[in-house]
Structure formats: structure tokens, C-alpha cells
N, C-alpha and C positions, 0 to 999 in steps of 0.2 A: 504494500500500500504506500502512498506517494504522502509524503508529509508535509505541507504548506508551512514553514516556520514564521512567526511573528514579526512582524516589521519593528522597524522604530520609528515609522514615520506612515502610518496607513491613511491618512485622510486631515484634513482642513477642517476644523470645525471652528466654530464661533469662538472665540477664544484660543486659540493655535493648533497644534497638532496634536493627533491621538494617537497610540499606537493600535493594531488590529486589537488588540486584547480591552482597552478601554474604550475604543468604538465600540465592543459588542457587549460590553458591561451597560454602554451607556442605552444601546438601541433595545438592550433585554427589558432593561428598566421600563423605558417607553412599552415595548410590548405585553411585557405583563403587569403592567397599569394600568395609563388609560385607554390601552389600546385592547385588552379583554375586556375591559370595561364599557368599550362601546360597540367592539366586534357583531353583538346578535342588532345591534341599534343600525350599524350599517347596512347588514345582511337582511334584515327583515322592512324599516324604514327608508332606505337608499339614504342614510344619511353619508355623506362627505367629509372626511374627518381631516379637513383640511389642516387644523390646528395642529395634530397629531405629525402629519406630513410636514409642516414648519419647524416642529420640534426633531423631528429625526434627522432635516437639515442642517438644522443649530448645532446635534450633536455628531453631524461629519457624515452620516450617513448616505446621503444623496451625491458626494460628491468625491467618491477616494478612488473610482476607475479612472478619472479625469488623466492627462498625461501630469497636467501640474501638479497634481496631488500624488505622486508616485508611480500611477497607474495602475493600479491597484484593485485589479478585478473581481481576485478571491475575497477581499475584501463588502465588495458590495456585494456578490454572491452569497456571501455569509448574513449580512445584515439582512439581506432580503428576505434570507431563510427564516430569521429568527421573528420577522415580521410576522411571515406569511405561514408560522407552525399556531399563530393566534389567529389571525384574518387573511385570508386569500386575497381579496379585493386591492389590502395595503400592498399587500406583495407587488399584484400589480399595476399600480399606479406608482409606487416606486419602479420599476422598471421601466414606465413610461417615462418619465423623469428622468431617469441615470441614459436613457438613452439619446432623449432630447436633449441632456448635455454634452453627449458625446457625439451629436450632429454637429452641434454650434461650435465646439471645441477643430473638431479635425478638418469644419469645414477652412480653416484658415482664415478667415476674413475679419478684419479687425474689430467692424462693429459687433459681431457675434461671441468676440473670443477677450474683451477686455470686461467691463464694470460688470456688463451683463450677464456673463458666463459667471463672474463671479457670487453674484446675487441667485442666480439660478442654482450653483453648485449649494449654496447654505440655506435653500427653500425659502430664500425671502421673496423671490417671482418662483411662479408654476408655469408648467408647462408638459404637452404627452406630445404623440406621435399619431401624425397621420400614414402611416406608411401601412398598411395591411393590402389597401388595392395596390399599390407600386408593387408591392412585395410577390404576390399571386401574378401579378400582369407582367413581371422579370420571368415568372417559371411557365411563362403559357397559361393560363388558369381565371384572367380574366384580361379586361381592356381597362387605361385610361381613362380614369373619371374626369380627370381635373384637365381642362386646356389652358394654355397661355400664348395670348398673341404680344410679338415679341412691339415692342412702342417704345419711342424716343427714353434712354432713361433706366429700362427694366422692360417687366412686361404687364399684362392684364389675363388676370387669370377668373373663369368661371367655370362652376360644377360644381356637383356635391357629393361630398363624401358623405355615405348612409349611418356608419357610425364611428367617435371617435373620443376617448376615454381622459380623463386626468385635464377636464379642459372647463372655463368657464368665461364668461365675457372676457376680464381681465390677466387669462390666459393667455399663451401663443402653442403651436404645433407647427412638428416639419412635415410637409408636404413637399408633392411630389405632382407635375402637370406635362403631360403632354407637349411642345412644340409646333403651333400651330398658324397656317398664314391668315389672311383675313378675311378669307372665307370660312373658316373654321377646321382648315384638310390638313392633316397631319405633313409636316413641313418634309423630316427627315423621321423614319421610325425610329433610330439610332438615339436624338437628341430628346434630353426630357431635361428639365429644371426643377434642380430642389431648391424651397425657402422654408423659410422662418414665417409663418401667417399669426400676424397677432388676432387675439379676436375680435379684440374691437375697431376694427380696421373697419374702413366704411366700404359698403359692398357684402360685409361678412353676416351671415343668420344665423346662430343655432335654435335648431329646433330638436322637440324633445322626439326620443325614440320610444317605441314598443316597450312594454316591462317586458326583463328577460325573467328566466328563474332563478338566477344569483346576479351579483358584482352589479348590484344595484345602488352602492354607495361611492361607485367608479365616476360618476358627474361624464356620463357619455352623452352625447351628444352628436345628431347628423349637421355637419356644418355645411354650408349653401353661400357659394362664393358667387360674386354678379359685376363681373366685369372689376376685381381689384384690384389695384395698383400695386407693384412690388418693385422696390428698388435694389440697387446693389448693395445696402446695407443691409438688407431682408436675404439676399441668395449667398445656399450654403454649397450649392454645387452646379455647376453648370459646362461640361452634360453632367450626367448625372452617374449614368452605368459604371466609370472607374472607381467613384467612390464608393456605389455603392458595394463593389467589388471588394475595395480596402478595407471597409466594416460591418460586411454581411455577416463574420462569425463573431465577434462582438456584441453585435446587436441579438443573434442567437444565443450566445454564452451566459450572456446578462438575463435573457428569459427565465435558463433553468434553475435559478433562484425562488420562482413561484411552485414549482413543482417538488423540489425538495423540502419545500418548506411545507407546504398541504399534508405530502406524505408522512413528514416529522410529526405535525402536528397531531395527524390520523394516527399514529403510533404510540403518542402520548394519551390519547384517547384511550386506547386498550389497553396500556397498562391501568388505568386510574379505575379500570372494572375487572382487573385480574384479580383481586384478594378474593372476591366478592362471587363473581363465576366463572372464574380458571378451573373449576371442575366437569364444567359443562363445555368453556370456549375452548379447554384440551384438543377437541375431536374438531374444530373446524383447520381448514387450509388457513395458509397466511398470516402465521402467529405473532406477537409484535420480533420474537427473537429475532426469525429469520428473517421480517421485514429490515428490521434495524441493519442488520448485516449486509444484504442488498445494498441500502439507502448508504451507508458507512462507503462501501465499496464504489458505488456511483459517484457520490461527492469526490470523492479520493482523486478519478477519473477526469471530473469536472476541474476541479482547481488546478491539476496536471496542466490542463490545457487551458484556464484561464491564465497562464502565467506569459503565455504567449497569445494575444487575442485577436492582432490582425495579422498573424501569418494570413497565406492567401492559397499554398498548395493543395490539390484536390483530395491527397489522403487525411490532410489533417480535416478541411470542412465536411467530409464524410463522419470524421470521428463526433466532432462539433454537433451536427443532425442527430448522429446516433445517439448522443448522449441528452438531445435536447428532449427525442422522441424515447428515452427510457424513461426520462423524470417524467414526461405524461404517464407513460405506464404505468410507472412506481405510484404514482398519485392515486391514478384509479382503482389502483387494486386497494392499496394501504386506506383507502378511504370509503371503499365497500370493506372490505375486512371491518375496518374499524365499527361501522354500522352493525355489522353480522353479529361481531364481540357484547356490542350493545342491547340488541335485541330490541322490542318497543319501547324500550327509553330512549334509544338511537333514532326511531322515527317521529318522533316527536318535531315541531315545527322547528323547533327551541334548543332543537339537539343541537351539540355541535357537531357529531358527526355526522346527521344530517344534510347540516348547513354544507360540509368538506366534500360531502357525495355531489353536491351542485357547486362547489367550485372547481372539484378536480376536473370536472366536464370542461369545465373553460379551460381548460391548460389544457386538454387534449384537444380543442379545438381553436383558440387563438390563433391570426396568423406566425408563423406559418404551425398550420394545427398538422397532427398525424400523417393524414393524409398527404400533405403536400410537402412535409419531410422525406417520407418516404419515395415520392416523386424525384424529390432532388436526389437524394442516393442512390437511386435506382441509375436516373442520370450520368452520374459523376463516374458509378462504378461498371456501367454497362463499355462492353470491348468497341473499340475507337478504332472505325475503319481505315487503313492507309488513302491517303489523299492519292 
């Protein structure tokens, strides 16, 4: 097993530096506070725990992948886990976030990479990620929502994306638009532009989405762009396909912090009913031991390879998918086990294992969900005809 040893410099937090060991001291505290304390409030209310998300900034959490902060992957891997073995939801709008910095950051452009990067890494601004259509429409899977007709300046971008999480008026998201003349015909298919879209930008709507069955305290939102302005202070790539090339396993690496953390948490769940009916949960599959050892094993795998995050070779991005599409697995099971363990006090509305059965569902279906992992390796690993 691969051992991650302790930095002396894991992250920036509001008052100086933490080491990895006092980042997770500090994000523990936040999670088993206020942050089970509001868990079924988010889960059942779509409450927003924005305050919560401020405070995990404050204490470095948001911000220690960053390059200036060490770069420090395992780091935010770990926090998010520790988030996300209380609240799924947190887990993922932390990731929306850790990744939105890691747009603004690598996009190199000054406006994106001085005061504001740094306000963003300490959750004093928010911000998520519109990238789930760019992301599907890179692997074949869908088309282009978003157009931009290129104008004096920047461009003018209109479409709507159907849904998009960690975001609210006084938000921004990076997006992702099409290339288009002024007819509306896609100019070059090769050419797309990513920005920074604040939300209050004029031209910008959100409107509210469908209830889902979980990650109702995620503040999603379908935003509805009508002709808006974007300067070069706003663009984080343009074209777009090399960067996203540069941090497509990053942005994947950073995911599988939701999924080890659900499954953690699902695992704590069934010990906390092992005194009580370990004589009966004896005979089912998926016991916490052998979960635990799994999960142990996986992370182990994960941090391996967060330590290198924009490598770009096809064996390593294979291993990246494979490990992003195990932590969905690990999730779904460990979080039906954990239900089974339970029995009718599990299916209670109020359970928490319950509640982990409808978020592990989101991790196995988030872009890129299961399925479209499994496309890309199929992809990468299928034999490569001589030209």
C-alpha cells in the first residue's frame, strides 16, 4: 500500500499555513458539527449550507490542490472525504469549487489568477462548474449547448445549460461555448471557448430545476444565457480542447473524493448497528471489515496518482477513470450494505443510510457518470490501427 506522508505546508488558510494533518483536524471539526448538524436539513429541505462552505475555506480546505498552495491534491481528496462520510451534497459542491479554482488558476490569465483566485481559494466568493455538456460533447455523447459569436473585444455567448450546481446570483461558473459565425453555424468544430460567466452578468437567468431525489441543498440551477458579453478578462481558454486535455484527470481525480467519502460514511453507519445486530448482519454480503479494506486499498491507489495530476499519458488516464468508476462502485454497494445492516430503521426518510442510498446514485451518475467512464477506457484501451 502506497503511503501519502504529511506535508508541512498542505494548504493556505485564513491565517497562514496548515499542515495536511491540521487541515483535517480543522475540516473534521467542521464536519462533525455543524455540518451533521445540518446534513438531514440539507438533504430533506434543499437547504444551502453556504456558511458551512465559507468556513471550510477559512480553514484551507477549498484551496490546497491550487499550484500556489503546494498543489496538493491528496490533500483536498482527503478533506472532501471527510466532508462527504457526513453529507454527500458538501462533498460535492466542494468539488465544484476546488475545481472552479483550478480553471481560473491554470487558465493563466491575470484577471483570473490574482485577488480573485485568491478570494475564491478561502471561500470568501463561490463558484461551480459548468462543464458536464462540454465534458459528454468531448466523448461523443452529446452536442454544444452554449454558442459564442466571436465581437469586437471577446464574444457573445447564448444557450442554456439544463443544470448546474454550487451556483447563485452572486456566483460565477466555467463554461464552455461553441464557436460560432453570425449566423449561428458552427465556425471551426475544433474551436470552443472557455470563461468564467459571473451570474449576475446581464443577459444571465437562473431558473429553478425539477426536485431531484437527493443533492437538493447543491443550489442547482439551469442557467439561460441571451446574447452575453464576455471579455478577455472572463476567458480561461481559448480553444479550449488542449486545456482541457492538460486537466481532464484532475478535474476527474478531484471527483473521487465524493465517492470515498459516501462509502466511508456508509461504513460508519454499520458499525454504529454492529453491537446491537452483528448477530443477524453476520450472514449478509459486504460486511463493514471487508468494505473498509476495499475502501483502505482504493484511496491508497487514488492518492498514488493524485500526486501526479496533470500527467497526460493514456495509461495513466485509464488508471484515473478506473479509479474514479471504482469509488462509484464502492459507494453503491457500501451504501446498500449499509441500508441492509440497518434494516427498517435504514429506510426511514431520516435515515442516514437512507439518505447515502440516494447520494451514492449521484456519484455513479455525475458527469462523467459510469457509463461514460467506461466509454472513455474502452476508448483509450481498444488496439490502435496502423495509419
Amino acid at each position: 500500500m502506497t503511503v501519502i506522508e504529511d506535508r508541512p505546508a498542505a494548504s493556505v488558510a485564513e491565517g497562514g499555513t496548515v499542515t495536511r494533518d491540521a487541515l483535517m483536524a480543522r475540516v473534521r471539526d467542521i464536519a462533525q458539527g455543524p455540518l451533521a448538524r445540518d446534513a438531514e436539513r440539507i438533504d430533506r429541505e434543499g437547504h444551502y449550507p453556504l456558511d458551512i462552505l465559507r468556513s471550510l475555506g477559512r480553514a484551507g480546505a477549498l484551496g490546497s490542490h491550487l499550484d500556489r498552495n503546494g498543489r496538493d491534491f491528496v490533500a483536498a481528496i482527503r478533506a472532501m472525504t471527510e466532508a462527504g462520510r457526513v453529507c454527500g451534497s458538501t462533498a460535492f459542491m466542494m468539488w465544484c469549487h476546488d475545481v472552479c479554482g483550478l480553471y481560473m488558476e491554470q487558465s493563466g490569465n491575470p484577471a483570473l489568477t490574482g485577488r480573485r483566485l485568491d478570494d475564491h481559494a478561502l471561500g470568501a466568493t463561490m463558484g461551480g462548474t459548468g462543464m458536464s455538456n462540454p465534458m459528454k460533447t468531448f466523448a461523443r455523447i452529446e452536442s454544444m449547448l452554449l454558442k459564442a459569436r466571436r465581437v469586437p473585444g471577446g464574444y457573445r455567448v447564448s444557450g442554456t445549460l439544463p443544470w448546474v450546481s454550487h451556483i447563485a446570483k452572486d456566483h460565477y461558473l466555467g463554461a464552455v461555448a461553441a464557436v460560432v459565425d453570425g449566423q449561428g453555424q458552427v465556425v471551426d468544430a475544433q474551436h470552443e471557448v472557455m470563461f468564467l460567466l459571473d451570474c449576475s452578468a446581464p443577459g444571465v437567468e437562473l431558473r429553478h430545476c425539477p426536485t431531484f431525489s437527493a443533492m437538493e441543498g447543491t443550489s442547482t440551477w439551469s442557467v439561460r444565457l441571451v446574447d452575453v458579453a464576455i471579455d478577455a478578462d472572463h476567458v480561461i481558454a481559448d480553444p479550449v480542447r488542449p486545456f482541457i486535455g492538460r486537466i481532464r484527470a484532475a478535474f476527474i481525480l478531484l471527483q473521487t473524493g465524493m465517492g470515498l467519502g459516501v462509502a466511508q460514511g456508509s461504513i460508519d453507519s454499520i458499525w454504529q448497528v454492529e453491537d446491537q445486530l452483528g448477530h443477524v448482519n453476520q450472514f449478509l454480503d459486504d460486511r463493514p471489515d471487508a468494505l473498509q479494506a476495499e475502501l483502505d486499498d482504493l484511496t491508497a491507489r487514488i492518492e498514488a496518482l493524485a500526486v501526479t495530476p496533470y500527467a497526460t499519458g493514456d495509461d495513466y488516464l485509464v488508471d484515473v477513470l478506473d479509479v474514479r468508476a471504482h469509488a462509484s462502485e464502492l459507494a453503491l454497494r457500501a451504501a446498500q450494505s449499509a441500508l441492509l445492516h440497518h434494516g427498517a430503521r435504514g429506510y426511514l426518510m431520516s435515515a442516514a443510510p437512507q439518505r447515502r442510498v440516494r447520494e451514492s446514485h449521484f456519484v455513479a451518475i455525475v458527469t462523467p457518470a459510469v457509463k461514460h467512464l467506461r466509454k472513455e477506457m474502452a476508448r483509450l484501451l481498444a488496439p490502435q490501427t496502423p495509419s
